[in-house]
C-alpha positions as CSV (number, residue, x, y, z in Angstrom):
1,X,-30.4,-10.9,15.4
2,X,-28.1,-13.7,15.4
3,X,-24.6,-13.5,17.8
4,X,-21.8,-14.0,15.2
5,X,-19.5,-16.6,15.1
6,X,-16.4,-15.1,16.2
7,X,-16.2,-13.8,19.9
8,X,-13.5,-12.7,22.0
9,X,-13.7,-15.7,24.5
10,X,-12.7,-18.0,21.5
11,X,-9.1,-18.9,21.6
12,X,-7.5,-19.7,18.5
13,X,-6.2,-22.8,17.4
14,X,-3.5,-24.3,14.6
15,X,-3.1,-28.2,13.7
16,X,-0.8,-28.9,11.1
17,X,-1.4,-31.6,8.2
18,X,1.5,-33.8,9.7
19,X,3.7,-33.4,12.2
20,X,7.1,-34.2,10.8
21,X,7.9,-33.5,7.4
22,X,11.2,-33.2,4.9
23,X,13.1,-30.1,4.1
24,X,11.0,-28.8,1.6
25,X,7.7,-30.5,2.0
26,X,4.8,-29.2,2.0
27,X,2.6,-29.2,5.4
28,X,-0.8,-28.2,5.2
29,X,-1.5,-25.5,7.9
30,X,-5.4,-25.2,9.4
31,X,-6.3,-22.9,11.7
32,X,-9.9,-21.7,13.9
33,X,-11.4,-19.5,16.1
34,X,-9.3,-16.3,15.2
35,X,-11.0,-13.1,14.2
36,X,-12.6,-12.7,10.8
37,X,-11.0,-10.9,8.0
38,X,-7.9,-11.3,10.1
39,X,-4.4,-11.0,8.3
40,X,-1.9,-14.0,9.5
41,X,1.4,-14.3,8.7
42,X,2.9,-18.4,9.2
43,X,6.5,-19.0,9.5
44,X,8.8,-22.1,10.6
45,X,11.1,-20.6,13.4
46,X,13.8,-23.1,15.2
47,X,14.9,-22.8,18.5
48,X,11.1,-22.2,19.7
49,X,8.7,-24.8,22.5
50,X,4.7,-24.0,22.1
51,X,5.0,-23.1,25.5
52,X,7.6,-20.5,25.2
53,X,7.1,-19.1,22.1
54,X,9.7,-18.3,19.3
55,X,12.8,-17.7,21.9
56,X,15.0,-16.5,19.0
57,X,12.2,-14.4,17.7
58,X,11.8,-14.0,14.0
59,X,15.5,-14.1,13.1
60,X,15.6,-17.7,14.1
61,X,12.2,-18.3,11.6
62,X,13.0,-18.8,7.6
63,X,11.3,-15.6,7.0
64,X,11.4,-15.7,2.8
65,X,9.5,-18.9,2.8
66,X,6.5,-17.3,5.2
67,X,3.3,-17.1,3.8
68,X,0.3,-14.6,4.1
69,X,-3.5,-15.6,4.5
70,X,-6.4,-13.8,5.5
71,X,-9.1,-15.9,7.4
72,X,-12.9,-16.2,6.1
73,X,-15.9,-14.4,8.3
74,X,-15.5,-17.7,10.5
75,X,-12.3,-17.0,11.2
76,X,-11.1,-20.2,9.7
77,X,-8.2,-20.5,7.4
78,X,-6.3,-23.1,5.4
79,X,-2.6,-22.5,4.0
80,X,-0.3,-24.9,2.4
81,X,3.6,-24.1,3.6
82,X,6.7,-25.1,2.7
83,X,8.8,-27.2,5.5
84,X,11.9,-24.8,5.4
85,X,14.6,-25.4,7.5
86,X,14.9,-22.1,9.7
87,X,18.7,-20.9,10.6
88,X,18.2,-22.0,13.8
89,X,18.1,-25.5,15.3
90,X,15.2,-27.3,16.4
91,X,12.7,-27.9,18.4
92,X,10.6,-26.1,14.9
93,X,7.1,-24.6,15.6
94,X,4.5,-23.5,13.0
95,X,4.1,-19.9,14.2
96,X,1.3,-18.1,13.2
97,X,0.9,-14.9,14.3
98,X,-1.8,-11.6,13.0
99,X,-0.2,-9.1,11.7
100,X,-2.0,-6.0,12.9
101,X,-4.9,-5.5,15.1
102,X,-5.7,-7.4,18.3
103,X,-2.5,-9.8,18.6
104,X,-2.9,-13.4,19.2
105,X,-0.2,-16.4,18.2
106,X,-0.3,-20.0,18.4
107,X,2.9,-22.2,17.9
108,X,2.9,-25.7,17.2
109,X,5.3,-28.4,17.0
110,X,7.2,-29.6,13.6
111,X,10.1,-31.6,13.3
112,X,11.9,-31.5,9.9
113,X,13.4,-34.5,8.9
114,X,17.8,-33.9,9.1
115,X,17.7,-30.9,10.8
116,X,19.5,-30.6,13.2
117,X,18.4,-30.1,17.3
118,X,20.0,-28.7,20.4
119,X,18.2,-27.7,23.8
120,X,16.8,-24.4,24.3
121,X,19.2,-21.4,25.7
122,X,18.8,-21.2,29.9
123,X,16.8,-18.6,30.6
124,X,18.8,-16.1,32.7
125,X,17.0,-14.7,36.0
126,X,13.2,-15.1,37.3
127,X,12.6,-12.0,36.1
128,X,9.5,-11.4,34.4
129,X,7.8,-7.8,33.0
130,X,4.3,-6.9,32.3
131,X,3.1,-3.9,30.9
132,X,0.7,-2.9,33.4
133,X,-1.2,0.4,31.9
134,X,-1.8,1.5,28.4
135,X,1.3,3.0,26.7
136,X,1.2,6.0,25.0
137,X,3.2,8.0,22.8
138,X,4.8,11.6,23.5
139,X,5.8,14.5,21.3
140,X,5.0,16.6,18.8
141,X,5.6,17.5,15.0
142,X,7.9,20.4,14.6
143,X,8.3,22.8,11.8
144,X,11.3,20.5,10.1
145,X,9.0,17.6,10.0
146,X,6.6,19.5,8.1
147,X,9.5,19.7,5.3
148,X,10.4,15.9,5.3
149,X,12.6,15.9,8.6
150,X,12.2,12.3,10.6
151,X,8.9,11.9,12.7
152,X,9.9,11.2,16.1
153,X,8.2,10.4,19.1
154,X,8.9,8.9,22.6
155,X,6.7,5.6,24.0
156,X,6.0,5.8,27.9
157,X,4.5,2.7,29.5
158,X,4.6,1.4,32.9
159,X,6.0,-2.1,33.3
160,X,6.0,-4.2,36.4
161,X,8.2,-7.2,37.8
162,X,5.9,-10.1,38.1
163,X,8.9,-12.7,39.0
164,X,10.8,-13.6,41.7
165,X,14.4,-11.6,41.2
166,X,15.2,-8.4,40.0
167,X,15.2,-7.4,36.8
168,X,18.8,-5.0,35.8
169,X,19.0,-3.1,32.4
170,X,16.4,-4.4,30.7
171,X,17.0,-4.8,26.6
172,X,13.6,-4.3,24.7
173,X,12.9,-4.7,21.1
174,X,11.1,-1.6,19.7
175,X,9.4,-2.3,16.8
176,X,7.7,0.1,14.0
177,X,5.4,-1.5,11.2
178,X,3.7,0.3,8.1
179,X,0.5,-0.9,6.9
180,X,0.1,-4.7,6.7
181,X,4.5,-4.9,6.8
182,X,6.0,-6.7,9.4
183,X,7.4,-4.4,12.3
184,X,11.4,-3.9,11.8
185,X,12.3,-4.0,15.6
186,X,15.6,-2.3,17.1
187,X,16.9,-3.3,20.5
188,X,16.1,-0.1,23.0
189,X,18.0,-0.8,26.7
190,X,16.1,0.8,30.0
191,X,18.8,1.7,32.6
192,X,17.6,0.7,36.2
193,X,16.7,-2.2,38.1
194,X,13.1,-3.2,39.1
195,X,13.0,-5.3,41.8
196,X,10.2,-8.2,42.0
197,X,6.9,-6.7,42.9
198,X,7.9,-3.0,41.9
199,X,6.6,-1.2,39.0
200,X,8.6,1.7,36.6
201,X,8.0,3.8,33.8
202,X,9.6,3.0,30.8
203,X,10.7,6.1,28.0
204,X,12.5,4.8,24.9
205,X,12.8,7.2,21.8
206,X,12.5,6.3,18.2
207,X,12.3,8.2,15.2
208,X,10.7,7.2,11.4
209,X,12.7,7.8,8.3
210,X,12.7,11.0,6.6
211,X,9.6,12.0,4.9
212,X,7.7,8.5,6.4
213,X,3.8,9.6,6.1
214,X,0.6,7.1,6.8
215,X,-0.6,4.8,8.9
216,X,2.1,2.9,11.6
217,X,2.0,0.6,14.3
218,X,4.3,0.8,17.1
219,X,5.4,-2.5,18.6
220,X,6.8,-3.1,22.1
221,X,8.5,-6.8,23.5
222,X,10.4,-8.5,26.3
223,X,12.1,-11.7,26.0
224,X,10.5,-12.1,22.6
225,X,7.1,-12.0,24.0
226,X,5.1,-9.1,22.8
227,X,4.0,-6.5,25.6
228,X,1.6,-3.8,24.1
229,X,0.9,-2.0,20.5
230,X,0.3,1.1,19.7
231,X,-1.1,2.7,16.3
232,X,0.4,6.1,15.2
233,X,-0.7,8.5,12.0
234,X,1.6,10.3,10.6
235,X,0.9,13.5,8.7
236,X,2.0,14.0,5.2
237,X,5.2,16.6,4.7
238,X,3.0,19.5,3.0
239,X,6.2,21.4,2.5
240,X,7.8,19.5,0.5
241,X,4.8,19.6,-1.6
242,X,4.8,23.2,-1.2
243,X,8.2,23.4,-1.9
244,X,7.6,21.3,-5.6
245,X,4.9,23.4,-6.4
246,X,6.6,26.7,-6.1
247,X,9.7,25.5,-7.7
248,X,7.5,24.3,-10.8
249,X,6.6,28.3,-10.6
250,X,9.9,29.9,-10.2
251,X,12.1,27.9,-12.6
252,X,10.1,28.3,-15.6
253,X,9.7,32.7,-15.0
254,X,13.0,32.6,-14.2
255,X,14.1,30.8,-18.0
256,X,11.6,33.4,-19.2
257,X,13.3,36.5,-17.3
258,X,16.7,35.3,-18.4
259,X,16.0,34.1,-22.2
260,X,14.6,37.5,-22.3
261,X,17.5,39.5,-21.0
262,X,19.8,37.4,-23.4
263,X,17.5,38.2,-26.7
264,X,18.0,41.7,-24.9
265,X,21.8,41.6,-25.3
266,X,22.3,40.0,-28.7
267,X,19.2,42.2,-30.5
268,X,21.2,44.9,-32.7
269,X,20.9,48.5,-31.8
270,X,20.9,52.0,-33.9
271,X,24.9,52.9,-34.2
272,X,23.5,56.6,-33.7
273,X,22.8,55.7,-30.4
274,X,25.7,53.8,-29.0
275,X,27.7,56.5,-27.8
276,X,24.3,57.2,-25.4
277,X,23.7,56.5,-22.3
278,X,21.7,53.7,-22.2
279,X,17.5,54.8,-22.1
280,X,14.5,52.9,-20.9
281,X,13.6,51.1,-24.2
282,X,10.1,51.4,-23.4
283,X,8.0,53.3,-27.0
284,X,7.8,56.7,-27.1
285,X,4.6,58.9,-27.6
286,X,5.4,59.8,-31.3
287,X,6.8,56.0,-32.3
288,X,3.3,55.1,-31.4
289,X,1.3,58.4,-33.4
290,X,3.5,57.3,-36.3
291,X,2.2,54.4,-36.1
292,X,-1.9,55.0,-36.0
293,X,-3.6,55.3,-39.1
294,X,-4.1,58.9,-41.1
295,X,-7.7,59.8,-40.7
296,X,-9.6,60.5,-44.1
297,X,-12.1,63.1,-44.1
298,X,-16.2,62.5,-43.4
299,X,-18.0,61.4,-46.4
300,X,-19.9,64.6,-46.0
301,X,-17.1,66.7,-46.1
302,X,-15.4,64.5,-49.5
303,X,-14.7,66.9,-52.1
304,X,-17.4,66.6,-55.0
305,X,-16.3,65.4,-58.5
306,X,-15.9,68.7,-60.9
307,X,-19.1,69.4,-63.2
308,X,-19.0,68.2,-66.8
309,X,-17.9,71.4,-68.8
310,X,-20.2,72.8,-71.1
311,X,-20.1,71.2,-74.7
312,X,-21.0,74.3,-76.7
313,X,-18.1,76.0,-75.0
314,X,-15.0,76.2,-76.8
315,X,-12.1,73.9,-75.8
316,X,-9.8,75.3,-73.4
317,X,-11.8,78.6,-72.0
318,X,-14.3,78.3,-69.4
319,X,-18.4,78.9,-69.4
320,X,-19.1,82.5,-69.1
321,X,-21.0,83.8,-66.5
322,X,-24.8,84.6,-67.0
323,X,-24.2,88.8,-65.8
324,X,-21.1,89.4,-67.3
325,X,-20.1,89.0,-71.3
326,X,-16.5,90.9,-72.6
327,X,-18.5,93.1,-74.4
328,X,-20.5,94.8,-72.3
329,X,-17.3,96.0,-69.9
330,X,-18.3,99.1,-68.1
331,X,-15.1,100.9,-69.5
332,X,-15.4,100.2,-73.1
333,X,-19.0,100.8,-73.5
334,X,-19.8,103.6,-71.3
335,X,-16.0,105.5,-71.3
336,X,-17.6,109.3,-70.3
337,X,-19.7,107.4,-67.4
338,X,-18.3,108.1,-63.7
């Protein structure tokens, strides 16, 4: 099988189209070597040296004219950006930077025509820090956070003093990114002093905003140069989706329970019983019998239609019977008999 293109030895590299252009021209930004599929983000930042990175960090870069590419399974990539004069002075650098993932950056020089240049801020102190094991991320989810309250959790990593003089109160920038966003960083300061060659760990607390859910990335620099990363999933607020659900339940029964006590109210009732105490309206055994059907009698047990009378008989008298006639009464014709 063939190696791939890409591996982890190759260091990535920028060159820019020209290297001096006019507020607002466009500068033709080619890059190789980076990591295929790779999401960069390219800004122009002032007050920044290849070698020292963006000092001013991404407030001194004009942020809304950055641009977005993705590189090819090469890793190679092509973007046209706009020279836009960043808010700080020069020296300007291209900086192009991926946005989540392995990190990697590559600055290079720019100068834009009338802008205007002033040296780079001194440096205060040899001090320099290096993360020196991987950071991690303390805490738990409580009850609250299950309801929408703010995640919050607590980074712990060990940093060490790699320069020559001590390093007193150090200020880092904490930063917290969602999805493919850039991370919104907030200064954090460490109380202490490290002294060169000594090593301490670091705990700095942050918290997400209420209800915040998904996928994050947790950012940590020093001096505007970016010490570690670390990814964080946050688990959806389920009670607040409970909570919705139930109260799509209760409200309506509730409209029902007191629509129905209000037609209760207003329904008219027998004057006969308003001087009673009020009764459980429920129907009464004989409402209900009223109600059923009557019963007819069996078809065997109808009543036959009367027989035709007799049409010799005379109209009006009924057919005699076969043993008896009126003149064969036993008291008429046999008057001595006992």
């Amino acid at each position: 099988m063939a190696a791939p293109s890409y591996a982890a030895a190759d260091k990535p590299t920028v060159t820019l189209s020209k290297t001096e252009a006019a507020k607002g021209a466009d500068v033709t930004v080619t890059g190789q070597g980076w990591r295929p599929g790779a999401l960069l983000m390219l800004l122009v930042c002032g007050q920044s040296d290849p070698d020292k990175g963006v000092i001013g960090g991404t407030n001194s870069c004009s942020n809304a004219d950055g641009q977005a590419v993705t590189t090819d399974a090469k890793g190679s990539f092509s973007k046209v950006l706009p020279a836009a004069p960043p808010p700080k002075p020069c020296p300007c650098v291209v900086h192009v930077a991926t946005v989540q993932g392995e990190q990697a950056a590559v600055d290079t020089d720019l100068r834009i025509t009338g802008h205007p240049v002033a040296p780079l801020p001194t440096p205060t102190g040899d001090g320099k820090l290096a993360v020196l094991a991987e950071p991690r991320l303390d805490g738990s989810s409580s009850l609250l956070t299950w309801f929408g309250a703010p995640p919050s959790r607590t980074l712990v990593f060990t940093v060490g003093n790699l320069g020559s003089a001590p390093v007193k109160d150090p200020v880092f920038q904490l930063g917290t990114a969602h999805g493919v966003f850039a991370p919104q960083w907030e200064d954090r300061q460490w109380k202490g002093i490290i002294q060169p060659g000594q090593k301490a760990e670091v705990r700095l607390d942050f918290e997400l905003a209420a209800g915040a859910h998904g996928d994050y990335q947790v950012s940590l620099q020093y001096a505007k140069t970016l010490l570690a990363t670390e990814p964080w999933g946050v688990d959806r607020p389920w009670g607040v989706t409970f909570f919705w659900i139930l109260l799509c339940l209760v409200v309506p029964a509730a409209v029902f329970r007191i629509g129905m006590a209000v037609v209760d109210r207003l329904r008219p009732r027998d004057p006969k019983r308003a001087g009673r105490p009020a009764r459980h309206r429920g129907v009464r055994l004989p409402e209900v019998t009223v109600r059923l059907p009557k019963l007819g009698p069996a078809p065997s047990e109808r009543k036959k239609p009367p027989a035709e009378p007799d049409r010799g008989a005379p109209n009006g008298t009924t057919a005699a019977l076969p043993w008896f006639t009126p003149d064969s009464a036993p008291t008429e014709n046999h008057p001595n008999r006992p």
